[in-house]
TIBA-106889 format. One record per residue (C-alpha): residue number from 0; residue in three letters; chain; z, y, x. Coordinates in nm, 3 decimals. Layout:
residues N
<r resi="NUM" resn="ala" chain="A" up="Z" north="Y" east="X"/>
...
This chain:
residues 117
<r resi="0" resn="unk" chain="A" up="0.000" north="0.000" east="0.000"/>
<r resi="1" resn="unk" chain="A" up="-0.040" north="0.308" east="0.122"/>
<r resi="2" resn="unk" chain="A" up="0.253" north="0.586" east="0.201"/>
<r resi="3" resn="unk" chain="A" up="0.249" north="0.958" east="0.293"/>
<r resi="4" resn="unk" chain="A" up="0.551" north="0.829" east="0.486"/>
<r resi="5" resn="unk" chain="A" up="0.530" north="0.445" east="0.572"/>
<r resi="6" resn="unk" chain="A" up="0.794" north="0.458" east="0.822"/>
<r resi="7" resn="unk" chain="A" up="1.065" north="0.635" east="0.550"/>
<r resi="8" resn="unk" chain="A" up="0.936" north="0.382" east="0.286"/>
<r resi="9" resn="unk" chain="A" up="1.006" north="0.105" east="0.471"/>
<r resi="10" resn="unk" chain="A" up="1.370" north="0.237" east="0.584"/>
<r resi="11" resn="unk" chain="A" up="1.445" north="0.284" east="0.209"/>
<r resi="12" resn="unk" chain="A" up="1.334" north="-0.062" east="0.082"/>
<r resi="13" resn="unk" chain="A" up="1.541" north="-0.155" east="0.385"/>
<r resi="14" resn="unk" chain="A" up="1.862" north="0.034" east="0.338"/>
<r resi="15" resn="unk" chain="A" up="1.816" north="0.085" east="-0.067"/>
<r resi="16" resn="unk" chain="A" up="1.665" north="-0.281" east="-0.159"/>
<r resi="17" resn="unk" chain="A" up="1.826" north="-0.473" east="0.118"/>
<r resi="18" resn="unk" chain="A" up="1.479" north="-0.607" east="0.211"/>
<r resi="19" resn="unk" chain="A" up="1.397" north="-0.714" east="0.567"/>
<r resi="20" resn="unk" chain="A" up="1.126" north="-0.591" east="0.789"/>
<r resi="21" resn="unk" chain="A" up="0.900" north="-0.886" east="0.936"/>
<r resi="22" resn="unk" chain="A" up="0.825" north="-0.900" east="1.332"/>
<r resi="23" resn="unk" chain="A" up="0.488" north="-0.737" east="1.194"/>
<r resi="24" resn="unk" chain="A" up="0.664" north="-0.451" east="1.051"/>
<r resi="25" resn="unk" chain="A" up="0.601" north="-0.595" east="0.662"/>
<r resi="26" resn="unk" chain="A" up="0.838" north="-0.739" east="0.459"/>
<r resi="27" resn="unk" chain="A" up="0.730" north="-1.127" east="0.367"/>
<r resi="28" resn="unk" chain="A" up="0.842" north="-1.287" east="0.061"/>
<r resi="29" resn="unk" chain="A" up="0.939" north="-1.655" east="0.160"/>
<r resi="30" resn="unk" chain="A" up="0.902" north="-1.873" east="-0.197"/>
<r resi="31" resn="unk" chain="A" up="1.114" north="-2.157" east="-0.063"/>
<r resi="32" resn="unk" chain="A" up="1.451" north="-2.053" east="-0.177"/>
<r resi="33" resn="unk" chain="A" up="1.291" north="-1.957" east="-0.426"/>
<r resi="34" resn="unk" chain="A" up="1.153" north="-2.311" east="-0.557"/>
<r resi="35" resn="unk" chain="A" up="1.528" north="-2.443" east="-0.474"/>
<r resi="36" resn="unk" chain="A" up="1.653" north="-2.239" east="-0.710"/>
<r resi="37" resn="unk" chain="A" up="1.419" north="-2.196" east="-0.943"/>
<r resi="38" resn="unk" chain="A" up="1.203" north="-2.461" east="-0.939"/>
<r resi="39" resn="unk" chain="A" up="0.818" north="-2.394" east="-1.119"/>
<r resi="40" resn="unk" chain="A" up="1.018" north="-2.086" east="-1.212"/>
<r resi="41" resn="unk" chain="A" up="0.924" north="-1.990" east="-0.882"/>
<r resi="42" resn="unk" chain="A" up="0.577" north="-1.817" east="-0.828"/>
<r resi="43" resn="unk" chain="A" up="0.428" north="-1.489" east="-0.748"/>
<r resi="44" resn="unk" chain="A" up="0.282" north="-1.299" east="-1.031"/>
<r resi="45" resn="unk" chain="A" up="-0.021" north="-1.084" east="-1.077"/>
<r resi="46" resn="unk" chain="A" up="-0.108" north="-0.932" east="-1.360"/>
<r resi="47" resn="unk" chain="A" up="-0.352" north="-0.684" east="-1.529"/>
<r resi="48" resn="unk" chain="A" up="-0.221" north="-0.421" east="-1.783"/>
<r resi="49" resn="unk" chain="A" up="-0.465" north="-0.162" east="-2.013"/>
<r resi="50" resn="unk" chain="A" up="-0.552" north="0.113" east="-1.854"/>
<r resi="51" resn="unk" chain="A" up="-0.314" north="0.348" east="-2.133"/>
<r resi="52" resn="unk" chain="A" up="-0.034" north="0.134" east="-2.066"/>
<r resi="53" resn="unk" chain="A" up="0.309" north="0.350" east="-2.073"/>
<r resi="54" resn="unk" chain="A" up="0.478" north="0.037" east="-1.905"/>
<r resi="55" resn="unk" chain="A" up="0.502" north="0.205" east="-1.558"/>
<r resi="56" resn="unk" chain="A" up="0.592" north="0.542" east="-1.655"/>
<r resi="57" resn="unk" chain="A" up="0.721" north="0.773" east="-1.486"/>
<r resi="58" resn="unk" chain="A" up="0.490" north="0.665" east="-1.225"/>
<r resi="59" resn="unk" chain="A" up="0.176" north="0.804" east="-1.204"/>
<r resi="60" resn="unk" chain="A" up="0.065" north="0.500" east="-0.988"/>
<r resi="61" resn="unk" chain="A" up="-0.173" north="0.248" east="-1.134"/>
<r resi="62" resn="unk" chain="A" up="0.081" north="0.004" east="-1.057"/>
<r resi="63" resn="unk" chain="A" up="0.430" north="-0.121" east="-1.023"/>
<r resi="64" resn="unk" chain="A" up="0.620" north="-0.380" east="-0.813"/>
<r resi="65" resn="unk" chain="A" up="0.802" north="-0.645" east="-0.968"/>
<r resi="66" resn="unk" chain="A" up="1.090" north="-0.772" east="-0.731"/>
<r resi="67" resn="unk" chain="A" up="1.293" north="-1.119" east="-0.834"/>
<r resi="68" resn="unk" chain="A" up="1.671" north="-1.046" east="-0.718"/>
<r resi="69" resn="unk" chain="A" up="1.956" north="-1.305" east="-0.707"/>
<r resi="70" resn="unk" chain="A" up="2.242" north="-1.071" east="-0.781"/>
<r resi="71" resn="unk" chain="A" up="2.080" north="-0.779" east="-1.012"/>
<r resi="72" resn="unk" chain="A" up="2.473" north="-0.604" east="-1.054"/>
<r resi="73" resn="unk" chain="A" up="2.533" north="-0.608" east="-0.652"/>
<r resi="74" resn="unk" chain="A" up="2.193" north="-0.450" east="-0.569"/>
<r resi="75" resn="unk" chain="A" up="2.281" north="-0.197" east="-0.899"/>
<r resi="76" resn="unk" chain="A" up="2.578" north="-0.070" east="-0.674"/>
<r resi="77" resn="unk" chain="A" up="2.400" north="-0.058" east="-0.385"/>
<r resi="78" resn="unk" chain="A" up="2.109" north="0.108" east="-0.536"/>
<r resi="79" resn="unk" chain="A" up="2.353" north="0.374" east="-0.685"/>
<r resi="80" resn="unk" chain="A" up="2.550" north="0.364" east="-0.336"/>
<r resi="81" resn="unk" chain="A" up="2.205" north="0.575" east="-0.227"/>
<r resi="82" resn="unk" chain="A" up="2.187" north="0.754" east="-0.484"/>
<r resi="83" resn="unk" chain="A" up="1.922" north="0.660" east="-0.624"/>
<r resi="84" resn="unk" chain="A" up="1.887" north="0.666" east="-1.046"/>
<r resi="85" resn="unk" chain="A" up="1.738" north="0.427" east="-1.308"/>
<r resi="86" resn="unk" chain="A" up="1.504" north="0.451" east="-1.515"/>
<r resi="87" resn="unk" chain="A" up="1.664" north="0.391" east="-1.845"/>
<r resi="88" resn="unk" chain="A" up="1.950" north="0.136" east="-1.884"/>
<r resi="89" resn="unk" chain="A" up="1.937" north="-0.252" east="-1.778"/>
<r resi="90" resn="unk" chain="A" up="1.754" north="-0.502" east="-2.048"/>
<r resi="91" resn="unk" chain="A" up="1.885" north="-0.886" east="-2.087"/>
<r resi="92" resn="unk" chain="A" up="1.647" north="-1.112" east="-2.251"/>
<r resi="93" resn="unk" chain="A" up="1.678" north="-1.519" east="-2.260"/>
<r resi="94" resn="unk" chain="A" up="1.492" north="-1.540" east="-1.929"/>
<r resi="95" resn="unk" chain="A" up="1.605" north="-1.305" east="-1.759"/>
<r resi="96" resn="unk" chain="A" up="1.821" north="-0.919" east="-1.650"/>
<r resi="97" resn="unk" chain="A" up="1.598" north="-0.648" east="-1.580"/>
<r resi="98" resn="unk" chain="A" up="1.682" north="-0.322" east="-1.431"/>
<r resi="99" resn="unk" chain="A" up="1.424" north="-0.031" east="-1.312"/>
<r resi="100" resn="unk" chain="A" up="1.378" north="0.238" east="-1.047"/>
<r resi="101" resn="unk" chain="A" up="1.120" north="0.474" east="-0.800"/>
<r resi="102" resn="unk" chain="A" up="1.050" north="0.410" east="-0.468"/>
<r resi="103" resn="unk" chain="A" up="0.975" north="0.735" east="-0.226"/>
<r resi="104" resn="unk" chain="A" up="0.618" north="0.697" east="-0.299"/>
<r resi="105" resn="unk" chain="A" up="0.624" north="0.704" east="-0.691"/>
<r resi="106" resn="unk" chain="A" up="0.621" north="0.385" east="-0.755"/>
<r resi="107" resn="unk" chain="A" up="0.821" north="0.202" east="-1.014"/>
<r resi="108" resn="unk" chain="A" up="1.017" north="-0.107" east="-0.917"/>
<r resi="109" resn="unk" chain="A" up="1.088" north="-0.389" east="-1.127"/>
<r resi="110" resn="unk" chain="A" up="1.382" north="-0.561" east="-1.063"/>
<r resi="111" resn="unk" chain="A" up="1.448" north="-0.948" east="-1.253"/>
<r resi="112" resn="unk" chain="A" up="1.728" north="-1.156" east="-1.223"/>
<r resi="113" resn="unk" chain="A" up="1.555" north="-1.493" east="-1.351"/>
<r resi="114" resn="unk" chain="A" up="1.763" north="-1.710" east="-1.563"/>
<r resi="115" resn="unk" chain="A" up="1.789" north="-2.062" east="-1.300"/>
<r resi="116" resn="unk" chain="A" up="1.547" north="-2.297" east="-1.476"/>
């Protein structure tokens, strides 16, 4: 993706999201644990929305990243530790917690604690 600022945006997913930086200086997404946990819950997902869809607002980007967390109330704290606000409160559905913020760059985050499976 691109950044006015990469080297800030990846210090924020770092210290905001807790995410690691790879020896390539990306962050990689390792699906093992993943598939321990979750079993065929376990998967990366791409998908296509209309082009009017309100579902990443406020973003103006023309998308939004959808992150799968273990522990969506400890990353809530340290999200707020930063200061950084939601958007709108925390949704629970039968497959899952949901909560939602904006990275540096304008784009909306995701975040889904799966129900184990």
């Amino acid at each position: 993706m691109k950044s006015k600022d990469p080297e800030a945006s990846k210090a924020w997913y770092r210290d905001v999201l807790g995410m690691e930086l790879d020896e390539h200086g990306g962050f990689t997404f390792r699906h093992g644990d993943a598939a321990a946990r979750y079993g065929d819950g376990a998967r990366t997902i791409f998908a296509r929305f209309k082009a009017d869809t309100e579902y990443f607002q406020p973003s103006a980007q023309p998308f939004m990243i959808n992150l799968l967390v273990d522990d969506l109330d400890g990353l809530l704290e340290r999200i707020k530790a930063h200061g950084v606000a939601l958007i709108g409160e925390p949704e629970s559905y039968d497959y899952g917690r949901f909560a939602w913020i904006m990275d540096p760059d304008g784009v909306k985050i995701e975040l889904w604690e799966s129900v184990e499976l």
